[in-house]
Each structure stands twice: as structure tokens, then as C-alpha cells.
C-alpha positions in Angstrom: 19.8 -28.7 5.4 21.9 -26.5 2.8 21.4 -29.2 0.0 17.6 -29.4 0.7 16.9 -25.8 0.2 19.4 -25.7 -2.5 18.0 -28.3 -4.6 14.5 -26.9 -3.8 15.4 -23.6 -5.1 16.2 -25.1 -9.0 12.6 -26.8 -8.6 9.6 -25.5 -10.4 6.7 -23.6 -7.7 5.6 -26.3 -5.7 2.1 -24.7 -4.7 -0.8 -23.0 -5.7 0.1 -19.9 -5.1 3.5 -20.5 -6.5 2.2 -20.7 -10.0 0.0 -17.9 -9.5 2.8 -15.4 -8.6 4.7 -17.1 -11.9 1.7 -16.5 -14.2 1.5 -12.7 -12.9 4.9 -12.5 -13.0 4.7 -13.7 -17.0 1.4 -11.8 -17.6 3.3 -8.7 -16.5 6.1 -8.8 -18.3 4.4 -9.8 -21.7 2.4 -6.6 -21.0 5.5 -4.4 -20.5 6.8 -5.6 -23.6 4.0 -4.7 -25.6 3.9 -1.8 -23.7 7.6 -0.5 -24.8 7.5 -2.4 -28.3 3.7 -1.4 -29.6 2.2 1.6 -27.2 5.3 3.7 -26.8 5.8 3.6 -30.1 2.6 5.4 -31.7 2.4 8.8 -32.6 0.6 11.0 -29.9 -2.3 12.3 -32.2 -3.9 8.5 -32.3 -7.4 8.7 -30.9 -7.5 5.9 -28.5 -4.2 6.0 -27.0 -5.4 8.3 -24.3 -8.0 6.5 -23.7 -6.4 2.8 -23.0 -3.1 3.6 -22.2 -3.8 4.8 -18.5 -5.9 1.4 -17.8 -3.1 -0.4 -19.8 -0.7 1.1 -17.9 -2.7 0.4 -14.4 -3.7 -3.4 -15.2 0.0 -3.8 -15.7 1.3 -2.8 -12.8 -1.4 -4.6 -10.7 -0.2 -7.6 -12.0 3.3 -7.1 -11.5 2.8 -6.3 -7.5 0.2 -8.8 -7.3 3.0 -11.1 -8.3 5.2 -9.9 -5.9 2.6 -9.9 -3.1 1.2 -13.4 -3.8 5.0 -14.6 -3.9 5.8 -13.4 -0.7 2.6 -15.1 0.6 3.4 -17.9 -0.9 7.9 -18.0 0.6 6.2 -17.0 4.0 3.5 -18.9 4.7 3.3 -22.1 2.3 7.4 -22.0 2.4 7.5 -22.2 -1.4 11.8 -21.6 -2.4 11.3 -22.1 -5.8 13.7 -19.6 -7.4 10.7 -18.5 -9.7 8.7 -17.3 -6.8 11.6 -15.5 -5.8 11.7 -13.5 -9.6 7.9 -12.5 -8.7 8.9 -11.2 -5.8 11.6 -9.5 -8.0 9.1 -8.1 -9.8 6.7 -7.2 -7.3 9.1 -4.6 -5.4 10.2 -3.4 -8.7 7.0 -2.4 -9.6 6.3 -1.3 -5.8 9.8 0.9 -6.4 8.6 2.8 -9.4 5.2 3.7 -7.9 6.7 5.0 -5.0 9.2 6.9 -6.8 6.5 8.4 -8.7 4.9 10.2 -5.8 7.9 10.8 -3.7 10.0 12.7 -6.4 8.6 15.1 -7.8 9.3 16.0 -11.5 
């Protein structure tokens, strides 16, 4: 049984769902690099980056915990073990983490 789930972890997502937590997963790290690499970067007197950044900022971490949320649905219930899924599940309580610690520390 140890060699089944072992080989089925180096396998790519078997499901659906599977590749949709990967794609999340992918979407929200491409935006978090942009994020640190183009946004973060810009002085603070540009017009519009008051305006996007907050929805940039929201979209962003949506995808990341709908990763991690549609990964975990897809371990649990469709008993996906790729070890992919398990990086959007990564992501997903990382992302779950830093909201959390937003509102319960204050600063």
C-alpha cells in the first residue's frame, strides 16, 4: 500500500479539481510576483495605484485560498495525492495564515 500512494504522490493531479487547485495555485503565485516585482515598486504619488492595488491585492488572495480550498476538496473527497495538490493546499493555509494574522494582531 506504501508504494501505491508513494508513486501516486510523484504523479501529476489526477482529477478535475486537481488541476483546478494547480492552476490557482499558479495564477496566485504569478500575481504575487508581479505584485512584489511591479506594484511594490512604484512611487506612492502614482494615480491609480490606490485605486487597483486593494482589488489586486483581494483577487490575489482569493485565488490562493481557493486553491487551498479546492485542494483539500479534491485530497478528501476525490482522494487526489498528487504532490501538487498538496503545494495548493500549501498555499491555501498560507494565505488563510496571513489574513488571520492581519485581524488578530494588531499593528
Amino acid at each position: 500500500m506504501t508504494n501505491l500512494v508513494r508513486s501516486s504522490l510523484r504523479q501529476r493531479p489526477s482529477t478535475r479539481l486537481g488541476w483546478w487547485a494547480v492552476g490557482l495555485t499558479l495564477a496566485y503565485l504569478v500575481m504575487s510576483m508581479i505584485n512584489s516585482a511591479v506594484f511594490m515598486r512604484l512611487p506612492e504619488d502614482v494615480p491609480w495605484r490606490q485605486s487597483l492595488l486593494p482589488f489586486y491585492g483581494v483577487l490575489m488572495m482569493l485565488c490562493g485560498l481557493a486553491a487551498g480550498v479546492i485542494g483539500l476538496i479534491a485530497v478528501i473527497g476525490r482522494q487526489e495525492r498528487s504532490w501538487l495538490v498538496w503545494l495548493a493546499i500549501l498555499s491555501g493555509a498560507s494565505v488563510l495564515l496571513f489574513v488571520l494574522g492581519e485581524f488578530l494582531v494588531p499593528h
